[in-house]
C-alpha positions as CSV (number, residue, x, y, z in Angstrom):
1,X,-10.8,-14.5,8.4
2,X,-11.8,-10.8,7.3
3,X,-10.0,-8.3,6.4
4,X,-7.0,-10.0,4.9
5,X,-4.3,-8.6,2.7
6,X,-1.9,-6.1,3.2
7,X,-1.6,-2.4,4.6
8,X,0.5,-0.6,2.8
9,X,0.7,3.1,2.5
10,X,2.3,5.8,4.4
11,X,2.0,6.2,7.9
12,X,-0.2,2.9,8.1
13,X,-1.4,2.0,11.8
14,X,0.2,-0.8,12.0
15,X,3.5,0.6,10.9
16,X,6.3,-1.7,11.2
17,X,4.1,-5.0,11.7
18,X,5.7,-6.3,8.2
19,X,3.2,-9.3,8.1
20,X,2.3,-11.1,5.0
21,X,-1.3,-11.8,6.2
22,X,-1.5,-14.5,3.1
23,X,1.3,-16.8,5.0
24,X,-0.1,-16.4,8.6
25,X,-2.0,-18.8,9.8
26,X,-4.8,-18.1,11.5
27,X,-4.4,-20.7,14.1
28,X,-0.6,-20.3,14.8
29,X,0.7,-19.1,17.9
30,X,3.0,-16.7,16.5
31,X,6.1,-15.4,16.4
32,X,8.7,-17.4,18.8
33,X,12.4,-17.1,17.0
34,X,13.5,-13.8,18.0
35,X,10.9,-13.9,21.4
36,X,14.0,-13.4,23.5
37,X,15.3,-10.4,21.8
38,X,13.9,-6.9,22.9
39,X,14.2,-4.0,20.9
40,X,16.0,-0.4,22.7
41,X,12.7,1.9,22.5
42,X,10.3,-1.5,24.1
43,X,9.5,0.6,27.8
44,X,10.3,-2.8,29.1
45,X,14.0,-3.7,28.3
46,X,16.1,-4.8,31.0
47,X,13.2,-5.2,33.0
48,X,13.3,-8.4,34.8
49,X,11.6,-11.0,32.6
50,X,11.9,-8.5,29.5
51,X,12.1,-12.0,27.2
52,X,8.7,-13.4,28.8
53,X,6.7,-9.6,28.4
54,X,8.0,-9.1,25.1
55,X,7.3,-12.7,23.5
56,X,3.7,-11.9,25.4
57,X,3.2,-8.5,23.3
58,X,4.3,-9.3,19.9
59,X,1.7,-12.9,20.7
60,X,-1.0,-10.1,21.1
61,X,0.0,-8.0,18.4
62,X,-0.2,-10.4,15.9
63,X,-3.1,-11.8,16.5
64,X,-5.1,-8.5,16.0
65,X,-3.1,-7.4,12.8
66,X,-5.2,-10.1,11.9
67,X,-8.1,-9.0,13.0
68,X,-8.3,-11.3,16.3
69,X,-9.0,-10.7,19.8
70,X,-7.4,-12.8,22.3
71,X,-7.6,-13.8,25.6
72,X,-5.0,-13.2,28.8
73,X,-5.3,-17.0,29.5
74,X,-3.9,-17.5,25.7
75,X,-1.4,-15.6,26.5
76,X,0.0,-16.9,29.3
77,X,-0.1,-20.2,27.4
78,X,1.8,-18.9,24.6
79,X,4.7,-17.7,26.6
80,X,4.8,-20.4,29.3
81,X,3.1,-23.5,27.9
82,X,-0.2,-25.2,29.2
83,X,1.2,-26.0,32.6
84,X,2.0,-22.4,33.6
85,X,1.9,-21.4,37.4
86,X,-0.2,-18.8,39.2
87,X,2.6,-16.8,39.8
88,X,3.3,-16.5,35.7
89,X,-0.2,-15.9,35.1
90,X,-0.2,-12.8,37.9
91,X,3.0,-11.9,36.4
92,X,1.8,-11.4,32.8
93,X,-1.5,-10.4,33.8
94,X,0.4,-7.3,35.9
95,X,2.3,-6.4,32.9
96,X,-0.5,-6.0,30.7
97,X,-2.2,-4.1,33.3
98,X,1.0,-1.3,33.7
99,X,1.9,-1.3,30.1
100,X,0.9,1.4,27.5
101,X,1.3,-0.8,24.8
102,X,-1.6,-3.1,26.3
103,X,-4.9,-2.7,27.8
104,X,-7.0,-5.9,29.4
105,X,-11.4,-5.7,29.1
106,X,-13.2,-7.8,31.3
107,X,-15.5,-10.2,28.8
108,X,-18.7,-12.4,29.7
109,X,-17.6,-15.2,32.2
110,X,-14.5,-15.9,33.3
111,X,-12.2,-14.7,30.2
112,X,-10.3,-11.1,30.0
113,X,-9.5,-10.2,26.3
114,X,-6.2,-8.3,26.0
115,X,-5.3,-6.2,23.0
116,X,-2.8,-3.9,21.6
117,X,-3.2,0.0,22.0
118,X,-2.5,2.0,19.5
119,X,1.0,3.4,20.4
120,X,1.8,-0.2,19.8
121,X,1.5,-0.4,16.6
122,X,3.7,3.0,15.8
123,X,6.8,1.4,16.4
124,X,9.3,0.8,13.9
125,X,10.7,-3.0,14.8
126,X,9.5,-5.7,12.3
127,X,7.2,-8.0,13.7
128,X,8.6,-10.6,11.8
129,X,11.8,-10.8,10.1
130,X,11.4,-13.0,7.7
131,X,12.7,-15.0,4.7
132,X,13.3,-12.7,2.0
133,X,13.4,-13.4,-1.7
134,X,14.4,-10.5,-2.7
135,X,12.2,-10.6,-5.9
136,X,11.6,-7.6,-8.1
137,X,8.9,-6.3,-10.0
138,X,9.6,-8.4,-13.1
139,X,9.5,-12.0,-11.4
140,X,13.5,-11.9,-11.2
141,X,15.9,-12.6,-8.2
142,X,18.7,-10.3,-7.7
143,X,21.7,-12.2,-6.2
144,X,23.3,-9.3,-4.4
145,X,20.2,-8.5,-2.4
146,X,19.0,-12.1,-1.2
147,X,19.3,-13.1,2.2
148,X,18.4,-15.0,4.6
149,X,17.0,-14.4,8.0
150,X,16.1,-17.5,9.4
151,X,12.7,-16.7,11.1
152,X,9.4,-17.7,10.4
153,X,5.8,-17.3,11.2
154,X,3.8,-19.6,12.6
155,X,5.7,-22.6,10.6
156,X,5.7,-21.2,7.3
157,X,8.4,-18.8,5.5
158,X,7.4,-15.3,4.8
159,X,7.9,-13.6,1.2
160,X,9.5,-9.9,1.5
161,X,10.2,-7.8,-1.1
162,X,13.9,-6.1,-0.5
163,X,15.7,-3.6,-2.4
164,X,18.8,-3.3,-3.0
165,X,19.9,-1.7,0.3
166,X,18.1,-4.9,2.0
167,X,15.0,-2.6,3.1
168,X,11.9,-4.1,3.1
169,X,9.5,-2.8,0.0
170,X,6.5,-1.6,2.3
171,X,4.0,-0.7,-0.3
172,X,2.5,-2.0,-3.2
173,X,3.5,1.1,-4.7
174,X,7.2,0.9,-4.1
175,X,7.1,-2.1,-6.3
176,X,5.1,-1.2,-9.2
177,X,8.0,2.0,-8.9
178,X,10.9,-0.7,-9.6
179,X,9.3,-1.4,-13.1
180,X,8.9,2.2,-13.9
181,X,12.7,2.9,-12.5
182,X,13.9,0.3,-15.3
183,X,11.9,1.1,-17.8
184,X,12.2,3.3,-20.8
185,X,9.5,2.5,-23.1
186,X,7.1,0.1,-21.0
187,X,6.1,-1.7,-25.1
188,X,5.8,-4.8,-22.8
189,X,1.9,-6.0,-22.1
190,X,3.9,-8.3,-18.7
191,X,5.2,-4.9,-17.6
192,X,2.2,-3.0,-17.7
193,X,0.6,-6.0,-16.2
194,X,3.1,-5.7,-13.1
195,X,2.5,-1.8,-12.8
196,X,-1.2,-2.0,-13.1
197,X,-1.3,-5.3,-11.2
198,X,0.1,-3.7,-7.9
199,X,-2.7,-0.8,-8.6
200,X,-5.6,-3.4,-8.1
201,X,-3.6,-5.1,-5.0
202,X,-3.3,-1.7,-3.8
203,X,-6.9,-0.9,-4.2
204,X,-8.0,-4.4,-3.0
205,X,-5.3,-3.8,0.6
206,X,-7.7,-0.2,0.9
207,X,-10.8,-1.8,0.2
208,X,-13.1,-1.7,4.1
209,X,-10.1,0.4,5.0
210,X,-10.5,3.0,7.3
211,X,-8.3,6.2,8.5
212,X,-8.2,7.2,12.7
213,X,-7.5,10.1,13.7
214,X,-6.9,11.4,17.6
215,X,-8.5,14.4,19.2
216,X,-6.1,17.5,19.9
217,X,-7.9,18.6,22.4
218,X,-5.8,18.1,25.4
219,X,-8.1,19.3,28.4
220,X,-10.6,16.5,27.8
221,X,-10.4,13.4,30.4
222,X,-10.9,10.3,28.0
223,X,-9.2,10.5,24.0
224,X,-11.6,11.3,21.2
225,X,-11.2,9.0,18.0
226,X,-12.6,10.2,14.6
227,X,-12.8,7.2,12.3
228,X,-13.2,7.2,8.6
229,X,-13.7,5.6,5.1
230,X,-9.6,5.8,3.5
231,X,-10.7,7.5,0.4
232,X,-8.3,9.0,-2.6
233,X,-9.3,10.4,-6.1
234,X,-8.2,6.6,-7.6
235,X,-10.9,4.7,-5.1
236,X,-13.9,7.1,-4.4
237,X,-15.8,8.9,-7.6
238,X,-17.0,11.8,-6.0
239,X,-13.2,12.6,-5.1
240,X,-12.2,12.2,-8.7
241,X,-14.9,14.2,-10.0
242,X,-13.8,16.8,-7.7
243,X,-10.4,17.0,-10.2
244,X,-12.2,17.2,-12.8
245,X,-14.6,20.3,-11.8
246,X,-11.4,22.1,-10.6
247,X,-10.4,22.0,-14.2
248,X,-13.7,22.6,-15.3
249,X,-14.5,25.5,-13.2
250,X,-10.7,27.6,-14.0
251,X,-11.6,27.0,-17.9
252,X,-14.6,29.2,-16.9
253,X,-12.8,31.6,-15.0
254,X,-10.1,31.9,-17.9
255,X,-13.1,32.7,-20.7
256,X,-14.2,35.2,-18.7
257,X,-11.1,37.4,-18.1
258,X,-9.2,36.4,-21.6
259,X,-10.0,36.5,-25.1
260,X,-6.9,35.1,-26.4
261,X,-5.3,31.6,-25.7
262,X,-2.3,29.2,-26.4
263,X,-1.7,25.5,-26.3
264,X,1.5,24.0,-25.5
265,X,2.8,20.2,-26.0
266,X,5.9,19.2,-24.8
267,X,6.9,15.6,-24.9
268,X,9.9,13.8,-23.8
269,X,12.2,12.0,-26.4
270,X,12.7,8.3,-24.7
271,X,16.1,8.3,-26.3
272,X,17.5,10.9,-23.8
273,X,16.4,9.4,-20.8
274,X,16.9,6.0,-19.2
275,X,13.9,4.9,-17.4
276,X,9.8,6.3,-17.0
277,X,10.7,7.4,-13.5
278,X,13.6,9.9,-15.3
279,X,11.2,11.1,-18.2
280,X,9.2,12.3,-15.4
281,X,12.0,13.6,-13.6
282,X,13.3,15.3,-16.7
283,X,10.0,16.9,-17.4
284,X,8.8,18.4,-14.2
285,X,12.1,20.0,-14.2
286,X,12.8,21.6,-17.1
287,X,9.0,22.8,-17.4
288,X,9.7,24.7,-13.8
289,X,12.9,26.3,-16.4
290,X,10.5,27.0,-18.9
291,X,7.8,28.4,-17.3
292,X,10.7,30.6,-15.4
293,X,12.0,31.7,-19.0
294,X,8.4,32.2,-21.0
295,X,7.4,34.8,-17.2
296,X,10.5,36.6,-18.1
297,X,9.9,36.8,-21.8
298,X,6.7,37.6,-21.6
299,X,7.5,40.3,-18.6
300,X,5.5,38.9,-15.5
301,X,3.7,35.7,-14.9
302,X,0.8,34.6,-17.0
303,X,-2.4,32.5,-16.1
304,X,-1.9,28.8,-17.3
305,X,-3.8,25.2,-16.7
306,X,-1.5,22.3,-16.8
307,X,-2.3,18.4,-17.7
308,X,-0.1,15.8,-17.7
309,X,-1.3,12.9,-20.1
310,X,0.9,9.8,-20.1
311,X,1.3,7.5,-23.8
312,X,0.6,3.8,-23.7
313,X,4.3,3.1,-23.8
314,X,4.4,5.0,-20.6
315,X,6.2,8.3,-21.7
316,X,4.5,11.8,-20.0
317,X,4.1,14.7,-21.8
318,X,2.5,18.4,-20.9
319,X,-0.5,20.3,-21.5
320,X,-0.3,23.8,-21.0
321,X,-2.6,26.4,-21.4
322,X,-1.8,29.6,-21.4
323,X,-4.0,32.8,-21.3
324,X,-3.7,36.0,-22.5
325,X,-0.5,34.7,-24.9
326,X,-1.1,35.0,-28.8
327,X,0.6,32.9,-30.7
328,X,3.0,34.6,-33.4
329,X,5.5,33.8,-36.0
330,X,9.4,34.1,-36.0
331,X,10.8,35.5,-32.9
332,X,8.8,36.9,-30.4
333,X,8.8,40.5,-28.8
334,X,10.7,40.4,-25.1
335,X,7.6,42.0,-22.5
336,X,5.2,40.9,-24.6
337,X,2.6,38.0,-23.5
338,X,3.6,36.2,-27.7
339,X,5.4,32.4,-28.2
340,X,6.1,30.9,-31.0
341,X,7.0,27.2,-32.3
342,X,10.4,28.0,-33.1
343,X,11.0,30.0,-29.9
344,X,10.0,27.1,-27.5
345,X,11.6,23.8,-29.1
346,X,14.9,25.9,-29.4
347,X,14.5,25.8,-25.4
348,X,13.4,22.5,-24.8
349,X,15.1,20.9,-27.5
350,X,18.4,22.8,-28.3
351,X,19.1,23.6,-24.5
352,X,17.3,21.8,-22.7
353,X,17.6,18.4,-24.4
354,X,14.1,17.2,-23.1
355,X,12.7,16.0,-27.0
356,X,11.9,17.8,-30.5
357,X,8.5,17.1,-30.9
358,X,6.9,20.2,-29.5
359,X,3.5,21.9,-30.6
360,X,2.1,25.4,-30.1
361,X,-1.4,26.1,-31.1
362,X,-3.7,28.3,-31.6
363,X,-6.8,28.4,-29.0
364,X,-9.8,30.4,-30.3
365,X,-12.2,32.0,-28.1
366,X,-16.3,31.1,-28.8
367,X,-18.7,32.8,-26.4
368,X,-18.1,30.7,-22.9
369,X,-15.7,28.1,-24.2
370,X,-12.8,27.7,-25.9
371,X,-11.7,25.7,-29.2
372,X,-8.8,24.3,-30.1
373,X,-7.9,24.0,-33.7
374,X,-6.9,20.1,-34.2
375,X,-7.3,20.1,-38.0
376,X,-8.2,22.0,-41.0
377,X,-12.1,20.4,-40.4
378,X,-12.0,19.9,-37.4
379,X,-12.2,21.6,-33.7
380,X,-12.5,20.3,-30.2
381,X,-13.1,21.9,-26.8
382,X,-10.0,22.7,-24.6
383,X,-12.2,21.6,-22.1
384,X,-12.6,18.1,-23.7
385,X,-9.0,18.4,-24.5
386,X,-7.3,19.0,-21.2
387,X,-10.3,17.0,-19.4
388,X,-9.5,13.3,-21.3
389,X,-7.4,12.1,-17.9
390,X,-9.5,13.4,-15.9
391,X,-12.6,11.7,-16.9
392,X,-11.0,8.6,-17.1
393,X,-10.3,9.2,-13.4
394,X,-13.8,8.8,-12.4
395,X,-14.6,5.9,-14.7
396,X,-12.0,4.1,-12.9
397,X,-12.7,5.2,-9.3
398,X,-16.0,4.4,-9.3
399,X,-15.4,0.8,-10.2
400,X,-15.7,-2.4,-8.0
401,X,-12.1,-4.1,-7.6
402,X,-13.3,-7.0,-9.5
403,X,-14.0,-4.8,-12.6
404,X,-10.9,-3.2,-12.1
405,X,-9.2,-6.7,-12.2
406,X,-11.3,-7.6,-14.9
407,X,-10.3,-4.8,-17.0
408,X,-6.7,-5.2,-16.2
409,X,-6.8,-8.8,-17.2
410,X,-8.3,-7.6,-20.8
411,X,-5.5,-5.0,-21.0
412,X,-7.4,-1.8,-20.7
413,X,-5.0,0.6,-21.2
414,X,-7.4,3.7,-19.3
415,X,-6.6,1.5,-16.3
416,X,-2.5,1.9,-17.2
417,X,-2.5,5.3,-17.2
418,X,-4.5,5.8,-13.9
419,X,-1.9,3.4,-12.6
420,X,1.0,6.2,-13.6
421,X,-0.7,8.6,-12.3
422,X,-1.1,6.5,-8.5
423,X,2.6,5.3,-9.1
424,X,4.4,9.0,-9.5
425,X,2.0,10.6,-6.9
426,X,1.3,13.1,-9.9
427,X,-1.8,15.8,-9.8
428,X,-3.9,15.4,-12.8
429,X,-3.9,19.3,-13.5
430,X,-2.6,22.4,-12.1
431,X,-3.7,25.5,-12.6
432,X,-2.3,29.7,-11.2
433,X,-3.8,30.8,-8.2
434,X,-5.5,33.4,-10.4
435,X,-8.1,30.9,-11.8
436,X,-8.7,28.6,-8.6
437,X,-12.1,29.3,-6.8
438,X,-12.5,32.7,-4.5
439,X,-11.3,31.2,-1.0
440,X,-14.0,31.1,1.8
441,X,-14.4,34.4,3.4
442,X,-12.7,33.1,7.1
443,X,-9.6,32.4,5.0
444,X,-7.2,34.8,7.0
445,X,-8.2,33.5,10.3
446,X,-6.0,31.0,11.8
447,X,-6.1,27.2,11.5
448,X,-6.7,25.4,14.6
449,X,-6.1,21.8,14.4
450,X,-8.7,19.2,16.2
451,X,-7.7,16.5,14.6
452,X,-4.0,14.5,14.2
453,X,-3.8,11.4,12.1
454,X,-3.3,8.1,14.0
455,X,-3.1,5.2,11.6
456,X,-5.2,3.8,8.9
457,X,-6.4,-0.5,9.6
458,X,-9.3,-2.5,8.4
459,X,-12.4,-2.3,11.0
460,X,-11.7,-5.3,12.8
461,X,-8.0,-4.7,13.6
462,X,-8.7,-1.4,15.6
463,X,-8.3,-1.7,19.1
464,X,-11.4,-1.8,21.0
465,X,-10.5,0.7,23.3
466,X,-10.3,3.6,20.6
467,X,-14.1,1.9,19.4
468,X,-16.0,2.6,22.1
469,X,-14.6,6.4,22.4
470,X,-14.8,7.2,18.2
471,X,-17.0,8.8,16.1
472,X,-17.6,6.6,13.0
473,X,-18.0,8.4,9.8
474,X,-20.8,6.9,7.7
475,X,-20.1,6.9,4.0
476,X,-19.8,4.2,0.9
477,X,-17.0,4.1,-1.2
478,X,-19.1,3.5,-4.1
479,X,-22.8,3.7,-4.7
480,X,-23.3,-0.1,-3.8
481,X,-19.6,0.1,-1.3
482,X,-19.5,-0.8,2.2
483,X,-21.0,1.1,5.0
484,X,-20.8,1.3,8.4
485,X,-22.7,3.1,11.5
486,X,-21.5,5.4,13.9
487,X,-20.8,4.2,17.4
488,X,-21.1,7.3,19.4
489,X,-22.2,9.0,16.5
490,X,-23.1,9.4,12.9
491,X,-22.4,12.0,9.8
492,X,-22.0,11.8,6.5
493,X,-20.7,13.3,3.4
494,X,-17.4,13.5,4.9
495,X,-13.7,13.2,3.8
């Protein structure tokens, strides 16, 4: 079977289906234990034979989350067993025929394949409860959140993943987040292996994943599909290069309008906070204090870069370069653009109670670049400074999922701090408006939508009937990725 694994990430297209495709069997015949219960928002319920209709759709919806076709006949066997009348096979096939949910293709010979539409799988019922361990991130059971719901799929128990509210964990994301929720200093290799372990699953679920999105255009007779590679800056190099040329190119706007510079560092002290998830917490908002104090001390905003850089024992800590602002000694002038040491870990340290260890230095200006003073022999590019994230990035995107797994298993600790990054949803850098590239010269005419997002599913689980009316995007993930041609048409070089 193709395409196995699990779809986890926000507004997945088949949202809801709550299948653990490594305990289906591929040969089952489904779901039966809650086949008589209908959910309120099924267009069917209290319909006469609701149970039958509903046992018939979640039979056809489960087989193509799994990337299978099947036929009416099957159907009809499913529900009413191999000696099923002609009046439940017109009754079934009439239902399939009227609902949205469903659409029926005439194949070679005799047999009509049925399959789910894609408003089917948008709805928000669980395809299969399920038995639920409740085990975290660590390998632990929690007692107040195990339960038991009594269903299975096709004779075997399925594993979900539950917090503490009894909500099913959706994404491999959401569990790598538990470790970093209970966690102060991740010292541990086993914890770093659970964080960066859910960061290859996740990359392996995306893997031949691909993004559908629906045509707005309203006056058209038949729906336009647009389908495409799912790409992000942790699983397609050119995208992560991208962050990195942002950075690069607003270091060469700042050389060119400044000729002074200064470098903060401000790090967190894991002795105020409880877990990784608060250190970020703590940090994101007291900078946004900071950087609200330093605009009034320096009387109006100045241009800045930002990088967040992560330790190996998982604390953050900030990056900041700001432009125009001379570093000084002693107290600075109020409406001037001057900072000192003292001036800045009495804020973060004294009031703010974010950590002591703060650092203001010096950034010296050398034709088109500029250079930090590290030691008393020794200087390095603010570009290679604030870039060391970011080129890590790429190294990591553009790797196969086996070397990522590889390097995971030999405890590569680049791959860790990607993984923080893809855990917190964090940007790499920031940087003002002021230093960003000049926008495109349309930029005050009005957006018009063509486009709305549908789903995201691996190739063979996509309904047939949005197939044969989609443009499929041609691109690799990777220089030796997958690839795919275009169906009623071709581009590339998109996303």
């Amino acid at each position: 079977m193709s395409g196995s694994g699990k779809i986890r990430f926000p507004g997945e297209f088949f949202e809801g289906a709550g299948l653990d495709l490594d305990a289906v069997d591929c040969q089952s015949t489904g779901v039966d234990a809650h086949a008589a219960f209908t959910p309120f928002d099924y267009p069917w319920r209290d319909e006469q034979h609701e149970a039958d209709k509903t046992k018939a759709f979640r039979f056809v919806r489960e087989r193509q989350y799994i990337g299978e076709y099947t036929t009416l006949a099957a159907v009809v066997k499913h529900v009413y067993g191999t000696d099923y009348s002609n009046t439940e096979y017109r009754r079934l096939s009439r239902f399939v025929e009227r609902a949205d949910w469903l659409a029926k293709h005439d194949s070679a010979g005799s047999y009509v394949a049925v399959e789910a539409t894609p408003e089917a799988f948008k709805q928000g019922d669980v395809l299969n409860s399920s038995k639920a361990s409740a085990k975290n991130a660590r390998g632990e059971y929690d007692s107040d959140v195990k339960r038991e719901t009594g269903s299975k799929t096709g004779g075997k128990s399925v594993d979900v993943t539950v917090s503490a509210k009894g909500n099913a964990v959706k994404s491999h994301r959401d569990r790598a987040k538990q470790v970093v929720d209970n966690s102060a200093l991740i010292h541990s290799a086993s914890l770093r292996s659970d964080v960066t372990g859910q960061f290859v699953a996740w990359r392996e679920s995306v893997a031949d994943t691909y993004s559908i999105f629906k045509s707005t255009q309203w006056w058209k007779d038949d729906d336009e599909y647009l389908i495409l590679p799912y790409l992000s800056r942790f699983n397609d190099s050119d995208r992560a290069r991208k962050t990195k040329e942002r950075l690069y190119g607003a270091l060469r706007r700042s050389v060119k309008r400044f000729d002074v510079a200064t470098l903060l560092t401000l790090t967190v002290d894991p002795k105020r906070v409880s877990s990784q998830s608060e250190a970020m917490e703590r940090l994101t908002e007291q900078w946004q204090k900071l950087n609200s104090r330093l605009s009034y001390q320096m009387g109006g905003v100045v241009a800045k870069i930002r990088a967040l850089e992560f330790q190996q024992n998982g604390m953050p800590h900030l990056h900041v370069a700001l432009f125009g602002v001379r570093k000084v000694e002693g107290q600075p002038t109020t409406g001037e653009p001057t900072i000192s040491t003292q001036q800045v870990r009495q804020w973060w340290d004294k009031e703010y109670n974010v950590g002591s260890q703060v650092a203001v230095q010096r950034v010296t200006k050398r034709g088109d670049r500029w250079l930090l003073h590290e030691g008393d022999d020794s200087r390095v590019s603010l570009r290679y400074y604030l870039g060391k994230a970011s080129r890590k990035l790429v190294e990591v995107a553009s790797m196969s999922e086996r070397q990522l797994a590889d390097r995971v298993g030999s405890g590569d600790m680049d791959v860790w701090e990607m993984a923080l990054y893809w855990v917190h949803e964090r940007q790499f850098v920031s940087c003002s408006p002021s230093l960003k590239g000049d926008s495109a010269d349309d930029s005050d005419l009005p957006q018009v939508t063509r486009w709305e997002y549908v789903g995201s599913a691996k190739y063979n689980q996509i309904p047939r009937s949005v197939l044969e009316r989609a443009t499929i995007v041609n691109r690799s993930r990777r220089p030796n990725g997958p690839s795919i041609s275009g169906s009623s048409g071709e581009c590339s070089g998109v996303g």
